[in-house]
C-alpha positions in Angstrom: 122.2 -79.3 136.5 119.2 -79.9 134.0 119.0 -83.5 135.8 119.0 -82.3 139.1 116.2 -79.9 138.7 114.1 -82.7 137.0 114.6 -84.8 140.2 113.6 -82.0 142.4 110.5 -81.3 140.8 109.4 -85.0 140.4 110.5 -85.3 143.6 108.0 -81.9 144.6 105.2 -83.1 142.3 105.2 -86.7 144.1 105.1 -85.0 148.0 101.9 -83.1 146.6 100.1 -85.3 145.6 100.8 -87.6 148.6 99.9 -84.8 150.6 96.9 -84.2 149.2 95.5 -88.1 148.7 95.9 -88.0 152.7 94.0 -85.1 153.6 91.1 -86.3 151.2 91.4 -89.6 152.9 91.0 -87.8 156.3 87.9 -86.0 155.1 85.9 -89.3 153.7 86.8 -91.1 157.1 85.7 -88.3 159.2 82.6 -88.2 157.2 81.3 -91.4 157.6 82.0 -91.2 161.2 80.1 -88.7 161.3 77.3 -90.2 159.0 77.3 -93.4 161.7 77.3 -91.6 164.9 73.9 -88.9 163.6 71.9 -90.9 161.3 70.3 -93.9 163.3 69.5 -91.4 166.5 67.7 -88.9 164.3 66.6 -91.5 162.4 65.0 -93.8 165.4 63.6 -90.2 167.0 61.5 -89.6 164.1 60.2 -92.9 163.5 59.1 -92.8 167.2 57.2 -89.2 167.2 55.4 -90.1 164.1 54.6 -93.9 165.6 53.1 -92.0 168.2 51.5 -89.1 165.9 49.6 -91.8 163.6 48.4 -93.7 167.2 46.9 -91.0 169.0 45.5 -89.2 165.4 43.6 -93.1 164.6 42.6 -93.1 168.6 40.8 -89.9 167.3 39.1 -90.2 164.7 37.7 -93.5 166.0 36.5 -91.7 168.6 34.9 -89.2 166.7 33.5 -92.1 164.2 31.9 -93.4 167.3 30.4 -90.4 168.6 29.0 -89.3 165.9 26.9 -92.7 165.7 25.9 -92.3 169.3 24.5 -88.8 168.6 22.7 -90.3 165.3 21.3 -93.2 167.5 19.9 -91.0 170.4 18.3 -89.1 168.0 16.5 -91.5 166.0 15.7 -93.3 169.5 14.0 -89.9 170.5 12.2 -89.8 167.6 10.4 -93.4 168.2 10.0 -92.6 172.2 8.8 -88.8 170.8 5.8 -90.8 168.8 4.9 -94.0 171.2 5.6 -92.0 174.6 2.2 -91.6 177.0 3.7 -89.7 179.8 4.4 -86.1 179.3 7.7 -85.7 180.8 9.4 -87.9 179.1 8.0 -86.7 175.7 9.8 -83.7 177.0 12.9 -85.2 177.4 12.6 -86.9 173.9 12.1 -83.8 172.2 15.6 -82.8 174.4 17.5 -85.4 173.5 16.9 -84.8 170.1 17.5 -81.1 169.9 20.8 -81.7 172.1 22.0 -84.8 169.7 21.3 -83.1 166.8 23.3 -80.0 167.7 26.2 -82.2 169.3 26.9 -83.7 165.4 26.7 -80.6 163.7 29.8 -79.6 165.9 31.6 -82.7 165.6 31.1 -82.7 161.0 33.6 -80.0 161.6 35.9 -81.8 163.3 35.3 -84.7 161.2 36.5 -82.4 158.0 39.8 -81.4 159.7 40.7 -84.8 160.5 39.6 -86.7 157.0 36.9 -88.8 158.7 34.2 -89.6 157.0 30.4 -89.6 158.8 26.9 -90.7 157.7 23.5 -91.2 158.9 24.4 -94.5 159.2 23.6 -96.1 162.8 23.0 -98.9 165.3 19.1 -100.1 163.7 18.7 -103.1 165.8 18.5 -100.6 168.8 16.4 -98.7 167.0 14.1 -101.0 166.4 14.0 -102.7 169.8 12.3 -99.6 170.9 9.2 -99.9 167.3 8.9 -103.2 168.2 7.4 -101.9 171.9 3.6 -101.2 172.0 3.0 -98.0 173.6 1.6 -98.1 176.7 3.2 -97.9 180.3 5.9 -100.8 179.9 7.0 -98.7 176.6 7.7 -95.6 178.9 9.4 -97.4 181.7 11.6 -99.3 179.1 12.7 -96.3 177.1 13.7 -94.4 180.4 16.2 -97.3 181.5 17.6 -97.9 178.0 18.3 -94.0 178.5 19.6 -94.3 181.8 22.0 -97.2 180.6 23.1 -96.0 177.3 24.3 -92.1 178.9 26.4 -94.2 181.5 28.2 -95.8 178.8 28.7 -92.0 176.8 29.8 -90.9 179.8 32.3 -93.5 180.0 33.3 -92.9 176.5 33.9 -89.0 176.7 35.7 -89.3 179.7 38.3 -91.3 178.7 38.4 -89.1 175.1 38.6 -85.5 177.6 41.7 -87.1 179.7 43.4 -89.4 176.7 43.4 -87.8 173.3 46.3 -85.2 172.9 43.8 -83.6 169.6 43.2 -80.5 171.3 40.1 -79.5 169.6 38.7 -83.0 170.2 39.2 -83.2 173.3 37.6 -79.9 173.7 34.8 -81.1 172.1 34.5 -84.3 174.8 34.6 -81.8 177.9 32.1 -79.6 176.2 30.1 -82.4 176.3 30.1 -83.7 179.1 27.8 -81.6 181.7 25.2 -82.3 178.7 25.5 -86.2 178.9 25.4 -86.1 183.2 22.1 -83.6 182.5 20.5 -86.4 179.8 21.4 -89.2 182.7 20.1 -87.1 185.6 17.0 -86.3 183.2 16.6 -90.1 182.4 16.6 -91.2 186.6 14.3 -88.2 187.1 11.7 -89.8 184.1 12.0 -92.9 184.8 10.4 -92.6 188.4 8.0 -90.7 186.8 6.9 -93.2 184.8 6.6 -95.9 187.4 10.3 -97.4 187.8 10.9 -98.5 190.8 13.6 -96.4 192.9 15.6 -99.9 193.6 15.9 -100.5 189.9 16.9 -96.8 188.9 19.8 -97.9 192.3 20.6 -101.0 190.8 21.2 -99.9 187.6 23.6 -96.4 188.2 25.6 -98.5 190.9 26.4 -101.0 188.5 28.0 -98.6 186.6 31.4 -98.0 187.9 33.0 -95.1 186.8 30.4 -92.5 185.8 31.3 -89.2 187.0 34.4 -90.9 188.2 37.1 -93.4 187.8 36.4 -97.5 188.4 38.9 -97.4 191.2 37.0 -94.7 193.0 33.3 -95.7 192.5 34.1 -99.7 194.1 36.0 -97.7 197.1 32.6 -96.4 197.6 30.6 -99.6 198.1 30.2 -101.7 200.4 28.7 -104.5 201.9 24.9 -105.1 203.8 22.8 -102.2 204.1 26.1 -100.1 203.7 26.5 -101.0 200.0 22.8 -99.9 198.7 23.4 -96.5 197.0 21.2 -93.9 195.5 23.1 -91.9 192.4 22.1 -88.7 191.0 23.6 -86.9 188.1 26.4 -89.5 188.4 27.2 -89.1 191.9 26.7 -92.2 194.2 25.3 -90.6 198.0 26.1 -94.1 200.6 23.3 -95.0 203.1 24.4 -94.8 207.2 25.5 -97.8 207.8 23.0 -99.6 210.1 25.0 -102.9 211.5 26.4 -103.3 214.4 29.9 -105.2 214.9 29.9 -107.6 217.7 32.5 -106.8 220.7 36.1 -108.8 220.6 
């Protein structure tokens, strides 16, 4: 009887722990299959987001790197034109372009703060000093007004990829913002420049080559043509087109 009982209960004990060493078994293998289907899909979706995060968040500070040397520049440009300018309107627009630089970087050294970039005084000297190395005197006044006229076509270009590119909100607040300033400076800087005595064909020549102010590439060449049809007169980075005097010879 004794015997039988032993058997039973080794026989019991055994069952138990079969049982059990099975279910474990079914728990590990149904946790790494788990594991393997979840990990490398969360795993790839948050490498992607941050690859994408660090991209646009470099795009933007660059940006903001680079405006804030612009502003520096047209500042200390204005400053040289504001002592070696004759004519009296473009003094004016000196002493703007100063007050409306200046002001344009003490918004952006906030942005800079939030976003870790660090900005100096630092700037682009050799275009300074292209403008001290100018006697004053009428060719001094005519030069500065086309070097203005040029370097607000290429902000413009600049802020208007920043306002439709950069997902930064505030940055690209800060690029629309600015915007209707820069077109004012480049519409100041035609306006001046025929005042000092540029001719009208070279103020032309100069905004048409500039595709894509006030607009995109695409839509500024679509614009121009060829023969009479293709001289243009811009204004506040708007291209008007001249009627179209040729004639087209009957088939």
């Amino acid at each position: 009887m004794k015997k039988t009982m032993l058997k039973t209960l080794k026989t019991a004990c055994i069952l138990t722990t079969v049982t059990g060493l099975s279910a474990l078994s079914a728990r590990a293998a149904d946790t790494s299959s788990t594991t393997t289907t979840t990990t490398p899909s969360s795993g790839t979706s948050t490498y992607e987001t941050t690859g994408r995060s660090a991209t646009a968040d470099h795009t933007a500070k660059g940006f903001i790197k680079e405006a804030y040397r612009d502003n520096q520049m047209e500042v200390e440009i204005a400053g040289v034109g504001l002592s070696k300018a004759q004519n009296a309107e473009l003094k004016s627009f000196c002493q703007q372009l100063q007050t409306d630089h200046t002001q344009a970087n003490q918004q952006l050294q906030t942005i800079a703060q939030k976003y870790g970039v660090s900005v100096n005084a630092s700037t682009r000297e050799h275009e300074v000093n292209k403008f001290e190395k100018v006697t004053a005197g009428p060719e001094f006044d005519k030069k500065f007004a086309t070097e203005m006229i040029k370097d607000h076509q290429k902000d413009i270009k600049k802020f208007e990829r920043a306002a439709s590119k950069l997902q930064e909100a505030d940055v690209k607040q800060y690029a629309e913002t600015m915007l209707p300033k820069l077109r004012e400076h480049l519409q100041k800087a035609e306006t001046v420049a025929l005042a000092v005595g540029v001719e009208q064909s070279t103020i032309s020549s100069l905004t048409r080559n500039s595709s894509g102010v006030g607009g995109t590439a695409d839509d500024q060449s679509s614009q121009i043509g060829t023969g009479t049809s293709g001289k243009t007169q811009q204004g506040a980075g708007a291209q008007q087109l001249q009627p179209d005097t040729t004639t087209t010879p009957k088939q």
